[in-house]
N, C-alpha and C positions, 0 to 999 in steps of 0.2 A: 775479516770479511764483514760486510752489513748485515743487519737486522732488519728484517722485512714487519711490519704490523699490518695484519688486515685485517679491516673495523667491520664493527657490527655486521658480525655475523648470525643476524637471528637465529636460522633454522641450524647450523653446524654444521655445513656444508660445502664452504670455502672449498676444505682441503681436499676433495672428492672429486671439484668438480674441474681441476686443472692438474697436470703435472708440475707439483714445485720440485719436486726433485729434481727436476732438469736445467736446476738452477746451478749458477759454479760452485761446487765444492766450497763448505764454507760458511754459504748463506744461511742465515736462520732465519725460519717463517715462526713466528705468535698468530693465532687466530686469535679476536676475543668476540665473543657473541654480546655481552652486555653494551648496551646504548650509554655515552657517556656525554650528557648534557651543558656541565658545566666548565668551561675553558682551561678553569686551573686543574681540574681533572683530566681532562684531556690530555693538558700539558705536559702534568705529571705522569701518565701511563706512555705519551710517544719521544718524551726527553731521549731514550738511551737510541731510538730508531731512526736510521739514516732512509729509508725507503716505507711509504704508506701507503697502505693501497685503499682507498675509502670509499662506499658501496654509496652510489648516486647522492643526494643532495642529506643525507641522512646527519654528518658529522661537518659544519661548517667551519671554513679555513678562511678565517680572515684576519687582517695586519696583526693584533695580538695576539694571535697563537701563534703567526710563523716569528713572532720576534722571540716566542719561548720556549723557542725550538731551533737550536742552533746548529743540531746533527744532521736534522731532514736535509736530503739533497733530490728525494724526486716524491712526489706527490703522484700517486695512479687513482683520477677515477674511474669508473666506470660509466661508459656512454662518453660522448665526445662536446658534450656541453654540460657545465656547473656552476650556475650561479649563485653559490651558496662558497663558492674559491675567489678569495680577493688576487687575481692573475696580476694585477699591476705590488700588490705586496709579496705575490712570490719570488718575482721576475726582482726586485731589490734585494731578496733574501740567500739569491742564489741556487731556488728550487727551480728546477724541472716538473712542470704539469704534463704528463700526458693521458689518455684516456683510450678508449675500444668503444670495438665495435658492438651492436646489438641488432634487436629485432625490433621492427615496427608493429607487428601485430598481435602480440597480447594485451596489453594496453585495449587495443580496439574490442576482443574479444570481453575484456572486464566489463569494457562499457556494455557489452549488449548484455552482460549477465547480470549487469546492477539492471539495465534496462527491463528487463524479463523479469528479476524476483519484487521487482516493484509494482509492475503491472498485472502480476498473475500471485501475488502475495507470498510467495516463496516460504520467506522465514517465518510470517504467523502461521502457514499451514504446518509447518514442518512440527514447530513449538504442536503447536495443534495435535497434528498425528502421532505425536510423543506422548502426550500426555492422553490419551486415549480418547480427544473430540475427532468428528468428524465435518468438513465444509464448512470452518467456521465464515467464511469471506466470500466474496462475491470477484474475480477478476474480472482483469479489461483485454480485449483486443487489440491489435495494433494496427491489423489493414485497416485501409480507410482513415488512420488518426495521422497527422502533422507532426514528421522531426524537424524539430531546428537544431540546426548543427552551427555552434559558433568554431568559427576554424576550419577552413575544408584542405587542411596542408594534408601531411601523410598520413595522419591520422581518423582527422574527422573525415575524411574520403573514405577510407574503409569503413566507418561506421555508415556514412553515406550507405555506401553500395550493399549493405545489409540491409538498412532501414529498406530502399526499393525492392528487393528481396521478398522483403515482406508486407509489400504493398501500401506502405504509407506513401503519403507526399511530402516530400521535401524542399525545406529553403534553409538557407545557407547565410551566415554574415562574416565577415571579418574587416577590419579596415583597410585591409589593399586586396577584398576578393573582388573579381571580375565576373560579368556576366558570362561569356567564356568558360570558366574556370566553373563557375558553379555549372554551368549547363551540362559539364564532360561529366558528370558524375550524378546526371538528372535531379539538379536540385535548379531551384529561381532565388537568386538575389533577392534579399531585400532588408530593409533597414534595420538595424538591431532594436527599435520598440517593435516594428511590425514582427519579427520574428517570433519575439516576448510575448506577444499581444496573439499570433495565431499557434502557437506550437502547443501539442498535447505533451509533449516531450522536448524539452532544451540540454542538449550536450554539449561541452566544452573541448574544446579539442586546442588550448593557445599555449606557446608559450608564455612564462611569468616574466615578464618587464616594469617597468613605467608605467607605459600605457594601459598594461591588462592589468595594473592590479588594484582594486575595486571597481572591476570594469561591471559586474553586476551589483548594485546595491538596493538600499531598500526601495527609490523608485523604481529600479529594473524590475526588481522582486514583485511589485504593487503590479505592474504590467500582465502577468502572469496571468492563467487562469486559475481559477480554486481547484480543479480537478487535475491540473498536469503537474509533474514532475521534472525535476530538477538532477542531474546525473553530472559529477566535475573526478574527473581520472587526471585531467591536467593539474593543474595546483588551487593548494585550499587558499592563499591568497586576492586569487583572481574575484572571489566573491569572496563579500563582505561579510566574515562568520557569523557577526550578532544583529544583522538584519536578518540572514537567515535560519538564524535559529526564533528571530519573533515571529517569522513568515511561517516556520514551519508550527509555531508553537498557536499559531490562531488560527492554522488551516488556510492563510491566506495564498497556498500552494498545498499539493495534494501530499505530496511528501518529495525525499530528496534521497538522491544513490550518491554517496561521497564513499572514494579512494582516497582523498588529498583532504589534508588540514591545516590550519594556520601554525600549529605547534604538532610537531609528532617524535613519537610516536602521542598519540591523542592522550590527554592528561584523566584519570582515572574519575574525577568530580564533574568531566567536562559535563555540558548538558544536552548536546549531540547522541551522548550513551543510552539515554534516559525516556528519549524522544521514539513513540511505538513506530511513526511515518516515515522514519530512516529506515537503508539500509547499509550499513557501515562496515568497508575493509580496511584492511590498513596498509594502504600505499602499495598494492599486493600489483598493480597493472602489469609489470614490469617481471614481476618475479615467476618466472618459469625453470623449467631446471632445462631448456635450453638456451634461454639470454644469461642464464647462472656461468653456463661449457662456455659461452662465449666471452664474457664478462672475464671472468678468471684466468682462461686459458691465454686471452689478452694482455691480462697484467701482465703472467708472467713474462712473455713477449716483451712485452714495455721494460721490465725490467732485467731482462739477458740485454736487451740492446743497449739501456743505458748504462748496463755496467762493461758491457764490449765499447762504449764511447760512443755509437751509433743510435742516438732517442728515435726513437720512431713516434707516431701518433701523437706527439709534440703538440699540445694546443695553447693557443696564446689569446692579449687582450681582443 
């Protein structure tokens, strides 16, 4: 019977959060929590594995690994989009891609939390209150101040309808958003400098493509004002890392909430760590321990079907 491998498991919680025993008699599940970076490393830990199940965009599958990997017959990610899976190198190699389901709104709620411990200083008071000071910082308010939301899909909508919530004003860009579409969710249209140019706050809410990836850089960054912030849950890609780490490092932006980086998990020299005007998670939008019941309990799904002959959630180029 097959060998199941499910990757990077940071927290060790795979196996908790799904029934694999329900798997056919047979099956072997590996958990491995350690991140493995490099291809031939990869290669060599999933060689004996005919079945993988690999946690969002974290362990990239592209043409050189499926060609040194001869046993893989089904690839599971989780979530139902991975652009980090070369689907035209699996689909030659003989794999099955499928994936599951999840949630749209923790993601949304990260953003309002990177949003909040940046404007109300969260992590210097906290450091602060530890170390026995008192009020070392001054917070901001939100009513009354400008979000711009680049993205108003499923995500930046809900970030929307919080930011109105709490009384800012809203505008909204994307390249195929509508007046329409922005209005249903009380935000105005308008051009991605003018949003740059009025936002107290800028949040990303796009998928990673072509098109979005340096879609902010150091001009966008220059557009900014000195006092607003910069918050990205969607991908570190999208904006241009070493513009804004000079933005943030000359205060030419107030500071920046990043989940998402160009390399992750984030390299231990980077200079993102270092910088006081962040405030830095690690890719965490996502990770709830109920997209976790979902996420896993999904595979195995994915994987009873494809071993009864039946793929479900099947996804292709």
């Amino acid at each position: 019977m097959p060998k199941v491998a499910v990757l990077d498991d940071y927290q060790n919680v795979a196996r908790d959060m799904a029934d694999w025993d329900s798997l056919p008699a047979g099956v072997s599940v590996d958990f491995f929590r350690d991140h493995l970076s490099v291809d031939g490393d990869v290669a060599r830990r999933l060689e004996p594995y005919e079945i993988v199940v690999a946690m969002r965009e974290r362990t990239p599958f592209q043409r050189t690994l499926f060609s040194r990997l001869p046993n893989l017959k089904l690839l599971v990610t989780t979530g139902m989009r991975n652009a980090s899976i070369d689907m035209n190198a699996a689909a030659e190699h003989g794999v099955t891609v499928c994936g599951t389901d999840g949630l749209p709104y923790p993601t949304a709620e990260l953003t309002w939390a990177l949003i909040l411990a940046l404007a109300r200083k969260v992590p210097t008071e906290d450091v602060a209150t530890r170390n026995g000071e008192w009020q070392v910082t001054t917070g901001e308010g939100l009513q009354g101040k400008t979000l711009g939301v680049i993205g108003l899909g499923r995500l930046g909508s809900q970030v929307a309808r919080i930011g109105g919530a709490f009384g800012m004003s809203l505008v909204a860009w994307s390249q195929n958003l509508t007046d329409e579409r922005a209005a249903e969710f009380g935000a105005s249209l308008v051009s991605k400098d003018e949003l740059l140019r009025e936002s107290d706050i800028v949040t990303i809410h796009l998928v990673l493509s072509d098109r979005t990836r340096g879609l902010l850089d150091e001009r966008e960054l220059s557009l900014m004002k000195p006092s607003a912030y910069l918050v990205n849950t969607s991908r570190g890609p999208i904006v241009d890392e070493s513009a804004l780490v000079a933005a943030l490092e000359s205060s030419a932006i107030a500071g920046a909430g990043l989940d998402v980086f160009d390399i992750e998990p984030l390299p231990l020299d980077h200079k993102l760590r270092s910088l006081p005007n962040t405030v830095l998670t690690p890719h965490m939008g996502y990770v709830t321990a109920e997209t976790y019941r979902i996420f896993y309990g999904d595979a195995v799904e994915d994987i009873a079907a494809f071993l009864s002959g039946n793929s479900v959630r099947v996804l292709s180029e």
